[in-house]
Short mmCIF file of the C-alpha atoms (twelve columns), coordinates in Angstrom:
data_MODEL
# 
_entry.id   MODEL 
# 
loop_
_atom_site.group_PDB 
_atom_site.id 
_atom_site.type_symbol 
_atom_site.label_atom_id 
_atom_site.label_alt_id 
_atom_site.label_comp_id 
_atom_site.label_asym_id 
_atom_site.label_seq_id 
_atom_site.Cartn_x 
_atom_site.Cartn_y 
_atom_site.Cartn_z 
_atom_site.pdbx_PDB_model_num 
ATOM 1   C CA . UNK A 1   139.046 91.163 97.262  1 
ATOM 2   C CA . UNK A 2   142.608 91.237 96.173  1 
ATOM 3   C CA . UNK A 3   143.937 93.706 94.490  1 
ATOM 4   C CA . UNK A 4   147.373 93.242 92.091  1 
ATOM 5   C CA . UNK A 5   149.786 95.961 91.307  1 
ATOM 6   C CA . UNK A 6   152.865 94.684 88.680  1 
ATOM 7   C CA . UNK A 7   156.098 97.071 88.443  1 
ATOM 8   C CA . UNK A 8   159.399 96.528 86.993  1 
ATOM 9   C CA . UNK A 9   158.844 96.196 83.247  1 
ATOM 10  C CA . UNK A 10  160.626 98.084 81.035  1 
ATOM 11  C CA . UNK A 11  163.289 98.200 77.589  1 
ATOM 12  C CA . UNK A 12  166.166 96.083 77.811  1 
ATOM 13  C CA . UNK A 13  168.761 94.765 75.149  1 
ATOM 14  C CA . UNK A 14  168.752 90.940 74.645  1 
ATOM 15  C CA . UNK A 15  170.931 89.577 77.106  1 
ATOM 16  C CA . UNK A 16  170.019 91.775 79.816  1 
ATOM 17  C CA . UNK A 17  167.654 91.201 82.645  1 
ATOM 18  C CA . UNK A 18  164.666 92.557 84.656  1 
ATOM 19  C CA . UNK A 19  163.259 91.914 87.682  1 
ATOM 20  C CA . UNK A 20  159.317 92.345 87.910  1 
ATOM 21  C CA . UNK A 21  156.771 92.708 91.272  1 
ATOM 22  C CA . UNK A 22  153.647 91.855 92.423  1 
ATOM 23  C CA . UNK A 23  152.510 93.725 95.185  1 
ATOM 24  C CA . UNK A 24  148.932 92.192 96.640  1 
ATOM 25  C CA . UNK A 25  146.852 93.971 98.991  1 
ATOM 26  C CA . UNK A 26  143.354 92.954 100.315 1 
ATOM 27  C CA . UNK A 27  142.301 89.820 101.461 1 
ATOM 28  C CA . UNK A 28  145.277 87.929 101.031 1 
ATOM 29  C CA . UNK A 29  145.366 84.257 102.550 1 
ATOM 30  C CA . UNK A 30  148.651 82.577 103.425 1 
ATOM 31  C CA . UNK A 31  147.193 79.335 101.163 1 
ATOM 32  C CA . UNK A 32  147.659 80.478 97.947  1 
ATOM 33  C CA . UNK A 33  149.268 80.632 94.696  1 
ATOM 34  C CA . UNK A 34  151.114 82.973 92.456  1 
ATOM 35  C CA . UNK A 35  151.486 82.743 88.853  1 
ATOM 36  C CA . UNK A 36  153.146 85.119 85.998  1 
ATOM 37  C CA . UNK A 37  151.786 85.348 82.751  1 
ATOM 38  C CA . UNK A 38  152.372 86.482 79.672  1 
ATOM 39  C CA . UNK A 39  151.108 87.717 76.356  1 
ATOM 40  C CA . UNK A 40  152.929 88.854 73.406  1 
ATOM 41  C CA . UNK A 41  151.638 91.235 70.580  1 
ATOM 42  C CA . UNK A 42  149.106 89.321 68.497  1 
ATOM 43  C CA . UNK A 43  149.309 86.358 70.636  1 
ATOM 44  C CA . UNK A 44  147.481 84.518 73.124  1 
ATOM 45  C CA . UNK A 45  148.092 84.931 76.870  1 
ATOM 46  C CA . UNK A 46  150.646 81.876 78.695  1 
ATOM 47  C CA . UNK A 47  151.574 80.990 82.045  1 
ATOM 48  C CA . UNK A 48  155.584 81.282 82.797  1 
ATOM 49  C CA . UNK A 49  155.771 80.581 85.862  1 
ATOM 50  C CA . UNK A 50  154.087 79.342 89.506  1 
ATOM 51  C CA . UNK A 51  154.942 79.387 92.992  1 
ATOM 52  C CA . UNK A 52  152.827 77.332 95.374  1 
ATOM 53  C CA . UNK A 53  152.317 78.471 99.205  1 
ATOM 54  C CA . UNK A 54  154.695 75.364 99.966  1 
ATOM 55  C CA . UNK A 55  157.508 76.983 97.720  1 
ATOM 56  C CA . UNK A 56  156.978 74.812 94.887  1 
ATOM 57  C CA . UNK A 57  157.464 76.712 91.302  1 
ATOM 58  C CA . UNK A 58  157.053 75.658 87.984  1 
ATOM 59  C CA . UNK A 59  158.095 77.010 84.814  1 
ATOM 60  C CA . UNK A 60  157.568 77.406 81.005  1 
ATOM 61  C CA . UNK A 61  160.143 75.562 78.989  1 
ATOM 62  C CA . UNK A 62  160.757 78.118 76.731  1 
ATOM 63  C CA . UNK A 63  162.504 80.498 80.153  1 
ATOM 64  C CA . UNK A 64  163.683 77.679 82.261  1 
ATOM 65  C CA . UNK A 65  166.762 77.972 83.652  1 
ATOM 66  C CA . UNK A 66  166.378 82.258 82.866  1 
ATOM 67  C CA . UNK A 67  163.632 83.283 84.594  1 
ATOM 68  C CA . UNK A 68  162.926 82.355 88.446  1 
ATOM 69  C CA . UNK A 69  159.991 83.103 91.008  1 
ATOM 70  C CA . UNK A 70  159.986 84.016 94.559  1 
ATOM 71  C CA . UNK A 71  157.963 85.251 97.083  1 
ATOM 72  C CA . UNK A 72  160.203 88.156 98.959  1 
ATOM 73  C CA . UNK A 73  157.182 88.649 101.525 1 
ATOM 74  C CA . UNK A 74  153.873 87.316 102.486 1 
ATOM 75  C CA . UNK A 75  152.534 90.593 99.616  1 
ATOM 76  C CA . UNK A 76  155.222 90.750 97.044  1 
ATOM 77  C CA . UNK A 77  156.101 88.268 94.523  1 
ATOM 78  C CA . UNK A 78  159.250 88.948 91.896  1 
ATOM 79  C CA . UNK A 79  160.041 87.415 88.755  1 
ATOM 80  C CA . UNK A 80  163.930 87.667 88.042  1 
ATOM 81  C CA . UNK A 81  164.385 87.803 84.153  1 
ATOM 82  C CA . UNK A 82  167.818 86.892 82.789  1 
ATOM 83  C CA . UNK A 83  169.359 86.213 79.753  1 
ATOM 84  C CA . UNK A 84  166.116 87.879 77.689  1 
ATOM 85  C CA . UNK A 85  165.166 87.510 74.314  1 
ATOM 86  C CA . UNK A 86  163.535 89.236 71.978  1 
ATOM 87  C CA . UNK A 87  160.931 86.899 72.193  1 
ATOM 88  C CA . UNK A 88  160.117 87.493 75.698  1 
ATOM 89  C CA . UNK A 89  158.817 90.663 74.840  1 
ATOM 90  C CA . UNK A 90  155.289 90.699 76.553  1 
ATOM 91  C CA . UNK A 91  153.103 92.391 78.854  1 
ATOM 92  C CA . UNK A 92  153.315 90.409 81.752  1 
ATOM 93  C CA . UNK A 93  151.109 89.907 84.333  1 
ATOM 94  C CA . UNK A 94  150.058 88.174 87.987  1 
ATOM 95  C CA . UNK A 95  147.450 86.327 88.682  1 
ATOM 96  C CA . UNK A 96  146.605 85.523 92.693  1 
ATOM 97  C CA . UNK A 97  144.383 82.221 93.730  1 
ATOM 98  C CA . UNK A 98  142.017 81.520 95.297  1 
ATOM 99  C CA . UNK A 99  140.071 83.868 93.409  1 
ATOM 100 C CA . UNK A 100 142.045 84.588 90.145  1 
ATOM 101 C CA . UNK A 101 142.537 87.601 90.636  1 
ATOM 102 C CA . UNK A 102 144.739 89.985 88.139  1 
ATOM 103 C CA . UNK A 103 147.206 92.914 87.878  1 
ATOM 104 C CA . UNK A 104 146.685 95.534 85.260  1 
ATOM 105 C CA . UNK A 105 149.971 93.947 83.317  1 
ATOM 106 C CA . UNK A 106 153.578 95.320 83.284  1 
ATOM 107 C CA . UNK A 107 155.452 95.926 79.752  1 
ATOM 108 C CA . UNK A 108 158.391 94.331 78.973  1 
ATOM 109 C CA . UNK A 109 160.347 95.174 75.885  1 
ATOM 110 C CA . UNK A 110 163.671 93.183 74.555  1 
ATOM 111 C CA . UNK A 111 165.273 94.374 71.771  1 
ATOM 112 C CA . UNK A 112 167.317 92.623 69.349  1 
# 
C-alpha cells in the first residue's frame, strides 16, 4: 500500500505561481512513476505531467514550458506552477505506479 498526501494548492492571481507536493508513504519502490493530474469543474480528469524513475518527464501541451516536475526526495514529488491561468484552475492530484495509487486532490484556484 501507498498512501498519497497532495499540499500546496491554493488562490492565486493569473500570472502568479504555486508549487504543489506529493508526499508518499508505504510501500514505496525506487522503480516507479509519478504523474499529476488534473480535473477542472465540469470536466473530465487529464494527465499534466510525468516523471519516470530515470528522470524522464513529460508534459501536457497546454502548461509546457510553465509547469515542471521533480522529485525533491525518494517520498516527495513537487509540481512548480508558473505563469497560471485561469484555466488551470483544477483540483489536482498524484497518482503513484506500480499500483495507481491516488492522493485525495489539492485545490488550485486562478483568478482572472
Amino acid at each position: 500500500q501507498v498512501h498519497l498526501v497532495e499540499s500546496g494548492g491554493g488562490l492565486v492571481q493569473a500570472g502568479g505561481s504555486l508549487r504543489l507536493s506529493c508526499t508518499a508513504s508505504g510501500n514505496i519502490f525506487s522503480i516507479n512513476v509519478m504523474h499529476w493530474y488534473r480535473q477542472p469543474p465540469g470536466k473530465q480528469r487529464e494527465l499534466v505531467a510525468t516523471l519516470t524513475d530515470l528522470g524522464r518527464t513529460n508534459y501536457a501541451d497546454s502548461v509546457k514550458g510553465r509547469f515542471t516536475i521533480s522529485r525533491d526526495n525518494a517520498k516527495n514529488t513537487a509540481l512548480q506552477m508558473n505563469n497560471l491561468r485561469p484555466e488551470d484552475t483544477a483540483g489536482y492530484y498524484c497518482n503513484y505506479n506500480p499500483g495507481d495509487y491516488w492522493g485525495q486532490g489539492t485545490q488550485v484556484t486562478v483568478s482572472s
